[in-house]
RODO-2510 file (C-alpha; in nm, 4 decimals, decimal comma):
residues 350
     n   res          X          Y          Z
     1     x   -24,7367    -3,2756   -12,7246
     2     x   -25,0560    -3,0843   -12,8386
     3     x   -25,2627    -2,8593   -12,6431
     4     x   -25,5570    -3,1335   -12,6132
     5     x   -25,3091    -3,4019   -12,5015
     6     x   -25,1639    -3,1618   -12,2125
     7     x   -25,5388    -3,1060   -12,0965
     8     x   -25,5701    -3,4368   -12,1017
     9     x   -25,2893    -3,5432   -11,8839
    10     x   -25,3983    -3,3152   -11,6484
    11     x   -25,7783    -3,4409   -11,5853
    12     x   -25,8922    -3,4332   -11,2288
    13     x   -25,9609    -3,7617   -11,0542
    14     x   -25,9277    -3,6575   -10,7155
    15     x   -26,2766    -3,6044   -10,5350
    16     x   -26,1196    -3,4171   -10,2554
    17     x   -26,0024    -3,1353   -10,4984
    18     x   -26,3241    -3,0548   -10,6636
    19     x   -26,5153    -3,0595   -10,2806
    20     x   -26,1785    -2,8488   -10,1743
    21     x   -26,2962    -2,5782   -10,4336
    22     x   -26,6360    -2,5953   -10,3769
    23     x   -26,6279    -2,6131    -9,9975
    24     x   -26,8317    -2,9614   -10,0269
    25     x   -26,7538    -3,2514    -9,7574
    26     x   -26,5809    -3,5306   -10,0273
    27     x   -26,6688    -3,8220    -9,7669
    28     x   -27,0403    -3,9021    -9,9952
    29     x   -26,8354    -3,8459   -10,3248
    30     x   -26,5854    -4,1111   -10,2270
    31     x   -26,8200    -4,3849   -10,1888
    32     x   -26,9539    -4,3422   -10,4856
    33     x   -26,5882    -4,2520   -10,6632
    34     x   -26,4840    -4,5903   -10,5320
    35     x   -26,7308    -4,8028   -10,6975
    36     x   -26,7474    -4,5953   -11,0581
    37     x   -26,4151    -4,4187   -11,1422
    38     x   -26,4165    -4,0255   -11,1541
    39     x   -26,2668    -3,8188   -11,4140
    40     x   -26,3489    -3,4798   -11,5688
    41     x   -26,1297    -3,2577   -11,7502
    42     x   -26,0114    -2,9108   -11,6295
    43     x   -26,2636    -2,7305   -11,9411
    44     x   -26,5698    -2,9016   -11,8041
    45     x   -26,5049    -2,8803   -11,4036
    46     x   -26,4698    -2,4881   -11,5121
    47     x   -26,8447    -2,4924   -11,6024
    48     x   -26,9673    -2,6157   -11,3179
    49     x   -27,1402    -2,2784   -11,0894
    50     x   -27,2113    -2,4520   -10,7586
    51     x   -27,2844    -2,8044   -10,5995
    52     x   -27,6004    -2,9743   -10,7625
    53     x   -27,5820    -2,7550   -11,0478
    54     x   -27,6848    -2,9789   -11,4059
    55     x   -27,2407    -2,9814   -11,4681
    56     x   -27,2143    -3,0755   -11,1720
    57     x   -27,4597    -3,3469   -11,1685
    58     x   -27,2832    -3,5027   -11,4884
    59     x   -26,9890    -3,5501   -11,3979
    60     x   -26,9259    -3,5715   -10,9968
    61     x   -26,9925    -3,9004   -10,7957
    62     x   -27,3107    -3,9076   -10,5965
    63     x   -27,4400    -4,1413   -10,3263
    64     x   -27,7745    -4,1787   -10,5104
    65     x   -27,5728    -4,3684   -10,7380
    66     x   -27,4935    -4,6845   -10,4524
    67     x   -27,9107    -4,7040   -10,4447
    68     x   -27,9737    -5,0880   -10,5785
    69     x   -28,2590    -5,1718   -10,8112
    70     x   -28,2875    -5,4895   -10,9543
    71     x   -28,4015    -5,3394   -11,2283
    72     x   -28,0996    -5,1742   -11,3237
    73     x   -27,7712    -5,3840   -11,4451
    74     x   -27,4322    -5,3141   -11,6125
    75     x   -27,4989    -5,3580   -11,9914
    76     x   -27,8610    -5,2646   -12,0483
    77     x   -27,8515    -5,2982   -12,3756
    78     x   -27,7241    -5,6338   -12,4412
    79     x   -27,4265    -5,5424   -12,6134
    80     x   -27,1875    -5,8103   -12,4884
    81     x   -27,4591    -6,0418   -12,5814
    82     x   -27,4223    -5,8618   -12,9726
    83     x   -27,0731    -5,8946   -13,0132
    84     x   -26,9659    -6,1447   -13,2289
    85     x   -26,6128    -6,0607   -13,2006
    86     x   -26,3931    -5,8493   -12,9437
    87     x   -26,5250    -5,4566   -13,0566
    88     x   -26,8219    -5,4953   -13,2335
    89     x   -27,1545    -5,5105   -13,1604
    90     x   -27,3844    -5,5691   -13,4207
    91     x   -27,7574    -5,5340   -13,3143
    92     x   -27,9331    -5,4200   -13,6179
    93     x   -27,9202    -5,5823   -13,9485
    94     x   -27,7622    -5,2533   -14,1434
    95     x   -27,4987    -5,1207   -13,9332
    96     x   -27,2496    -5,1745   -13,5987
    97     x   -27,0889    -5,0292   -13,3692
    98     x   -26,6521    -5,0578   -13,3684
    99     x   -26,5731    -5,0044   -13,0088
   100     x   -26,2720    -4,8293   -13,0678
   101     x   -26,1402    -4,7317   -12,6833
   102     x   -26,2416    -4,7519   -12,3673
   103     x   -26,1180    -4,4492   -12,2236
   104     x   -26,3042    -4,0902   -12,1707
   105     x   -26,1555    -3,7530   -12,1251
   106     x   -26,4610    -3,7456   -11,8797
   107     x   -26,6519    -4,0252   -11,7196
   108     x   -27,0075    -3,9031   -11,7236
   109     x   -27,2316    -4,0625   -11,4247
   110     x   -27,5238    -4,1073   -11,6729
   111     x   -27,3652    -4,3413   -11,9197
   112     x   -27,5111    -4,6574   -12,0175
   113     x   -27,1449    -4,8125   -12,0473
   114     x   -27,0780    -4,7119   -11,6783
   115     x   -26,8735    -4,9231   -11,5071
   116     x   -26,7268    -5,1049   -11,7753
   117     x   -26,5230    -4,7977   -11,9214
   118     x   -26,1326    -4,7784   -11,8315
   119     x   -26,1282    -5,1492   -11,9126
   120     x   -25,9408    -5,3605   -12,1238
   121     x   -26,2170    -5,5158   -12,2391
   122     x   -26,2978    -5,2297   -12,4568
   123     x   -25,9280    -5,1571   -12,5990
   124     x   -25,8850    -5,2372   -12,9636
   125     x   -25,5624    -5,3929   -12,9667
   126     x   -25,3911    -5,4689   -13,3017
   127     x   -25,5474    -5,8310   -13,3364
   128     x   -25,8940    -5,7438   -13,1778
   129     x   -25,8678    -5,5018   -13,4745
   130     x   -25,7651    -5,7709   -13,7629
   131     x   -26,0850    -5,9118   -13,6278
   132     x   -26,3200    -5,7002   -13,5764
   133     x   -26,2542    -5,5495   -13,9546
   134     x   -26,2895    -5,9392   -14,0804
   135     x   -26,6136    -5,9472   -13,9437
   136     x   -26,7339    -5,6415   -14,1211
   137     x   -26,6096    -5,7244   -14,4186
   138     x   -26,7600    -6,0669   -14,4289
   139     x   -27,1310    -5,9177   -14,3349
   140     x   -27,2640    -5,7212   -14,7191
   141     x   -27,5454    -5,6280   -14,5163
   142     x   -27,3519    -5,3912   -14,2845
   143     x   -27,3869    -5,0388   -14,4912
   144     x   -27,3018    -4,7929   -14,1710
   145     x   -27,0107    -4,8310   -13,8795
   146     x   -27,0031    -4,6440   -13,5447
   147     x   -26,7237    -4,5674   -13,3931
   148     x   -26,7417    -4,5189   -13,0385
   149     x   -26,6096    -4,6191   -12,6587
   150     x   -26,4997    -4,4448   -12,4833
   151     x   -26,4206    -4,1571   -12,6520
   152     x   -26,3385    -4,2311   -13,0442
   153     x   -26,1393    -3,8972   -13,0371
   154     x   -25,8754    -3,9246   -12,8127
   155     x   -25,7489    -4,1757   -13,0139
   156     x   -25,3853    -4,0195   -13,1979
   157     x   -25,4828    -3,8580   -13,5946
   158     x   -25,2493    -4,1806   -13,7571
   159     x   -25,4549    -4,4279   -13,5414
   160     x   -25,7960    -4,2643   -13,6098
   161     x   -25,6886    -4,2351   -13,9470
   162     x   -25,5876    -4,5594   -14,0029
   163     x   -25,9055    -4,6826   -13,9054
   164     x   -26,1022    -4,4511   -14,1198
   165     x   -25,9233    -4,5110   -14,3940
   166     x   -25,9446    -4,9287   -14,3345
   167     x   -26,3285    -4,9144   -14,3373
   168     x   -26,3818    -4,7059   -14,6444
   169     x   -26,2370    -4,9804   -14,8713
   170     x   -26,5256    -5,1911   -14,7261
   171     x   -26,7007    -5,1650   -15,0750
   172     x   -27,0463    -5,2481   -14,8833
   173     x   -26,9802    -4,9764   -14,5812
   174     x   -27,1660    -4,6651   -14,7299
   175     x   -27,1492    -4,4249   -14,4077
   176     x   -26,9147    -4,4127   -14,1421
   177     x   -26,9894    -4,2347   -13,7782
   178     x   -26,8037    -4,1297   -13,4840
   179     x   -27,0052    -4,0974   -13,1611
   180     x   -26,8680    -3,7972   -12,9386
   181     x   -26,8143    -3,6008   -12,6504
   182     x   -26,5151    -3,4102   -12,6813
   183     x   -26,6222    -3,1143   -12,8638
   184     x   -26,8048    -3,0725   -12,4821
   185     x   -26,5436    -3,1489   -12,2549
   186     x   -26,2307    -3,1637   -12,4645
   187     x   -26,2983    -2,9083   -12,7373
   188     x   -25,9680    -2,8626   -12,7737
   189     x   -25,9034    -3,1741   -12,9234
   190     x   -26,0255    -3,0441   -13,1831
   191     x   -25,7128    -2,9367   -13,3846
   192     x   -25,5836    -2,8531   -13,7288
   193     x   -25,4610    -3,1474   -13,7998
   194     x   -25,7696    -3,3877   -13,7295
   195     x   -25,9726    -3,1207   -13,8984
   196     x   -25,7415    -3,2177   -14,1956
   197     x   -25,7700    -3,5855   -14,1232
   198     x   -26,1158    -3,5702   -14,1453
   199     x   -26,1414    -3,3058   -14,4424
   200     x   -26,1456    -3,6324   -14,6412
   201     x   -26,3589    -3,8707   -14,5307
   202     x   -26,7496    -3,8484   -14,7157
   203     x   -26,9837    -3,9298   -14,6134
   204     x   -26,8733    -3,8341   -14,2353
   205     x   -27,1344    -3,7538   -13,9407
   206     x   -27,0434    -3,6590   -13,6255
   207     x   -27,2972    -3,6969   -13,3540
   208     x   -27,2282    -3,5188   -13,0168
   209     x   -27,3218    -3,6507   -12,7134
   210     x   -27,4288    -3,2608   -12,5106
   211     x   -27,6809    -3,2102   -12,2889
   212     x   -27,7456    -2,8097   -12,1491
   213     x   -27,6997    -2,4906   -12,2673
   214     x   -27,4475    -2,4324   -12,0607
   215     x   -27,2165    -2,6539   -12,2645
   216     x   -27,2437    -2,4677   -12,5962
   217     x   -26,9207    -2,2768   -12,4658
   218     x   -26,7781    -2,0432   -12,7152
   219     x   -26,5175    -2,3265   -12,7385
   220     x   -26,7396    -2,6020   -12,8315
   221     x   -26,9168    -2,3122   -13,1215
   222     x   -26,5617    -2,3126   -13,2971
   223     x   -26,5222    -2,6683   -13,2603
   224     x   -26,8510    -2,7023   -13,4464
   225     x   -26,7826    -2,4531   -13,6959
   226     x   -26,4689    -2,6202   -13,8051
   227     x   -26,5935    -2,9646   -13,8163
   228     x   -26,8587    -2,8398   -14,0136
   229     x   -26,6883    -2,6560   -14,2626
   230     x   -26,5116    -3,0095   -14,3407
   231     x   -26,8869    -3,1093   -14,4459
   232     x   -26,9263    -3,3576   -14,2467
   233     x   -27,2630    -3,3776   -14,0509
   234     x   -27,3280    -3,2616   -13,7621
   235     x   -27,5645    -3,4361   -13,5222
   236     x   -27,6688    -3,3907   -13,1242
   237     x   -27,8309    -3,6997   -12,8612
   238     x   -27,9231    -3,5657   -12,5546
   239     x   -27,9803    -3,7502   -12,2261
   240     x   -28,3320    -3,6756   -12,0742
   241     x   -28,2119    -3,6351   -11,7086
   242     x   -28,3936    -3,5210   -11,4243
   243     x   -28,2371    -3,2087   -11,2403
   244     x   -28,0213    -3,1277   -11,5016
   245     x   -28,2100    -3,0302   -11,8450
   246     x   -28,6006    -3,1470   -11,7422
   247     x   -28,7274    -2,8596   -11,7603
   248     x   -28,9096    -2,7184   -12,1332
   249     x   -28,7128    -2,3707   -12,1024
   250     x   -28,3762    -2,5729   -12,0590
   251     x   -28,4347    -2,8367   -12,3884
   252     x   -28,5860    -2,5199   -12,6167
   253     x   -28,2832    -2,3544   -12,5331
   254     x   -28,0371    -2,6029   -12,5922
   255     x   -28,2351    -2,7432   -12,9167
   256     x   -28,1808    -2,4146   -13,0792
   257     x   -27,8427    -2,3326   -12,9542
   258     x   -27,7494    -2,6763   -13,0924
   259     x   -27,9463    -2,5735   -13,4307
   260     x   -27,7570    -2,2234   -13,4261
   261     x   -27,4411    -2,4041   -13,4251
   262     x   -27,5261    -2,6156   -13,7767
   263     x   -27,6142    -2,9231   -13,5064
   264     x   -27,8974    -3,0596   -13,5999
   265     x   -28,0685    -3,1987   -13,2627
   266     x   -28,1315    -3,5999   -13,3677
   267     x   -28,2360    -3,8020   -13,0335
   268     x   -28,3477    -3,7036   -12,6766
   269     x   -28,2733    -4,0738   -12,5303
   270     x   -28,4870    -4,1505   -12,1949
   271     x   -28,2688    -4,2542   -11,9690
   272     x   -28,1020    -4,6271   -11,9908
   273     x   -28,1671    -4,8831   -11,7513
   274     x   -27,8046    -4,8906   -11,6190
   275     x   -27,7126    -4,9516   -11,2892
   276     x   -27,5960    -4,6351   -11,0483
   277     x   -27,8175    -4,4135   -11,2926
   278     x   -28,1650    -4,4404   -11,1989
   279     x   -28,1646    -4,0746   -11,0057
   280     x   -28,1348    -3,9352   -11,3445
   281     x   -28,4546    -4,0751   -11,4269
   282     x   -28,8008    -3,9408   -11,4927
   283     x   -29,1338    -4,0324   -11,6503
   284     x   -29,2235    -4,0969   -11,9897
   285     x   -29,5324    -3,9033   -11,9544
   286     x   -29,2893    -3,5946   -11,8500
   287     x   -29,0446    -3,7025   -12,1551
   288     x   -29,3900    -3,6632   -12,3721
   289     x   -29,5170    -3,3831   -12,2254
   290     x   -29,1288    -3,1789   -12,3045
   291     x   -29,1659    -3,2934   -12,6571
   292     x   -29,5473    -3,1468   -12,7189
   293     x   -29,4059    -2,8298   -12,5890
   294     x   -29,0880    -2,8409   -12,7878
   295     x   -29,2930    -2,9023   -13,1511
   296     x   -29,5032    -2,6176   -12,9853
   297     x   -29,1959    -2,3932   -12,9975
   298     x   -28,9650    -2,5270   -13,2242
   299     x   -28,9347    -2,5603   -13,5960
   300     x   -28,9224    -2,9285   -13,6945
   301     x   -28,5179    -2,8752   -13,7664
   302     x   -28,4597    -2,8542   -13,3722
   303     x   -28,6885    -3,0928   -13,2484
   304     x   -28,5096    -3,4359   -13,1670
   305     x   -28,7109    -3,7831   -13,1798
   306     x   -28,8127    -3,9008   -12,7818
   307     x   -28,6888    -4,2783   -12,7930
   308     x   -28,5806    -4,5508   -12,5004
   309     x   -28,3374    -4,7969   -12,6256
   310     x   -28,4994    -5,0741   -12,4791
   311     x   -28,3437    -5,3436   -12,2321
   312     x   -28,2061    -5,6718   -12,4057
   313     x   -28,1061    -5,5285   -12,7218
   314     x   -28,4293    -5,5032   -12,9038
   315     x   -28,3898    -5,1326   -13,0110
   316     x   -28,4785    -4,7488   -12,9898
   317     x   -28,8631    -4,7102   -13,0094
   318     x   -29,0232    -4,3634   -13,0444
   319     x   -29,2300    -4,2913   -12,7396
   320     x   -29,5166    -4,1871   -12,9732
   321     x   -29,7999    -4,3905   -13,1262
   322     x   -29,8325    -4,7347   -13,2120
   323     x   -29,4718    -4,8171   -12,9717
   324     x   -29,6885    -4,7149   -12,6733
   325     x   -29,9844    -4,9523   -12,5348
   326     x   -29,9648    -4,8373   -12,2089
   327     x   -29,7916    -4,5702   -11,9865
   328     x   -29,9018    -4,6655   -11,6029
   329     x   -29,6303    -4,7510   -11,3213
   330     x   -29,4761    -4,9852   -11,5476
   331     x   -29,5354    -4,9352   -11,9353
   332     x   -29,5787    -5,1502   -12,2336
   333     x   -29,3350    -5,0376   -12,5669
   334     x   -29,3769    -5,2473   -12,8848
   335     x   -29,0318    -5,3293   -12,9627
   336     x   -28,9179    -5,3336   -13,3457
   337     x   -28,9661    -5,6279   -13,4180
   338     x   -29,3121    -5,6511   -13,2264
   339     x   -29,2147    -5,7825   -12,8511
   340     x   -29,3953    -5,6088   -12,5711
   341     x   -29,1695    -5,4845   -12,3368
   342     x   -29,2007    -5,3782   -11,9830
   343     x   -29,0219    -5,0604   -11,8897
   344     x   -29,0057    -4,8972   -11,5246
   345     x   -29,1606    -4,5889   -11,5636
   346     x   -29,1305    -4,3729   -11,2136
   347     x   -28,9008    -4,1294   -11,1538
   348     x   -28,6409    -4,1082   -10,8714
   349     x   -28,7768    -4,1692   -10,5346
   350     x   -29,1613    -4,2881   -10,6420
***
């Protein structure tokens, strides 16, 4: 057993030993525990400095989270509504997503798949996977595959490599990517032999899912540095979340830690409209007002594009320009392929 995989067995799920360290009551983490699983690994609890700190607000339950908005639901996006067969979803004409796992080293409370990780419904079994890859190779116009989850990584090398090495004979698949977050909370996992693994695999980009400074550990810089030197590419998406990096001091400092590290900062995502998220939410006037002083500060190389993904499955919109008609308690984003969509724009508590 590797290093990573002993880490990994040993992820806490018990509420009552993180509020046992902290001196926290675990009664208001329960409630919330019980109706979204908890899980964080032993390398990310360690960041964590005190209650309410951004870590902390990642990754432990909170009763905020129990709050019902009709607004909100489980699959914001529309993905079940996308997938043509068990594991893909295929929302944009040129590429899909391969929904490789459901499970996560850590289950973050901001995800938009919340609630529907730890499922079976997102295991590729053996046939799902005979499937899934005859869809993708009967669709030419598919030129890019995602791999993602769950957590694409904590699938075994031969598994991860089998896949890999399965899409590349797709003569019509040009790029392949693998969606992230282990480098963060797992960075470990990052070992000799999938450094190897993925040595050969071009064109390869890597885009990890981390959110405050605090995360670029010294760990997570040599996991970077070692995936890079493999060449592949190196990206960053970063949730916009308020109380843990919505403040201009806390994104300029990530954006060029990540930038430092040969990450090149891609998307700053507002947050989605999933349900037991919407404390982590803020304005889009806020969101805009971050990015005017981040291309204030920052060279264009560090500053990431400000997009929602909007509800339904219509897209990622910049929230810039022609995209925006109107920004009051609820504004108006042009979708893609020219919809006008309504999105809730207060932030928690308004």
């Amino acid at each position: 057993m590797q290093e990573w995989q002993k880490q990994l067995a040993h992820t806490v799920t018990s509420v009552e030993t993180v509020a046992g360290r902290f001196g926290v009551d675990p009664e208001p983490l329960r409630e919330a525990a019980a109706l979204y699983p908890f899980r964080v690994t032993s390398h990310y609890l360690g960041l964590i400095e005190a209650p309410g700190d951004p870590i902390w607000r990642q990754c432990m339950p909170d009763s905020a989270e129990l709050f019902e908005d009709v607004r909100l639901c489980v699959d914001p996006l529309a993905e079940d509504r996308h997938s043509p067969v068990p594991g893909v979803v295929h929302r944009h004409p040129d590429r899909a997503l391969l929904l490789v796992t459901g499970g996560c080293p850590t289950l973050c409370r901001f995800c938009f798949r919340k609630g529907r990780l730890d499922s079976d419904a997102l295991e590729l079994s053996s046939s799902r996977f005979d499937d899934a890859i005859a869809y993708l190779e009967s669709r030419p116009g598919i030129r890019e595959v995602i791999l993602t989850g769950g957590e694409p990584l904590l699938l075994e090398d031969d598994r991860l490599d089998d896949i890999l090495t399965v899409l590349r004979h797709i003569d019509h698949i040009d790029i392949l990517r693998i969606h992230s977050r282990a480098p963060i909370v797992l960075p470990a996992r990052i070992t000799d032999s999938l450094v190897s693994l993925l040595q050969g695999v071009s064109p390869l980009y890597l885009m990890i899912h981390v959110n405050h400074p605090r995360e670029l550990t010294s760990e997570f810089a040599d996991a970077c540095a070692r995936l890079a030197d493999t060449g592949t590419v190196l990206g960053s998406q970063t949730v916009l979340m308020r109380g843990v990096n919505d403040e201009p001091e806390t994104l300029e400092a990530l954006m060029r830690g990540l930038l430092r590290l040969r990450v090149r900062p891609y998307y700053l995502h507002h947050p989605d409209l999933t349900a037991g998220t919407g404390h982590f939410r803020t304005t889009l006037e806020h969101g805009r007002r971050l990015m005017e002083y981040l291309q204030d500060r920052l060279p264009g190389l560090a500053v990431p594009r400000y997009v929602v993904d909007l509800a339904g499955g219509l897209g990622k919109v910049p929230v810039a320009g022609d995209c925006v008609e109107s920004l009051g308690s609820t504004a108006i984003l042009r979708a893609p392929n020219g919809e006008r969509v309504e999105v809730p724009n207060k932030s928690w508590g308004e």
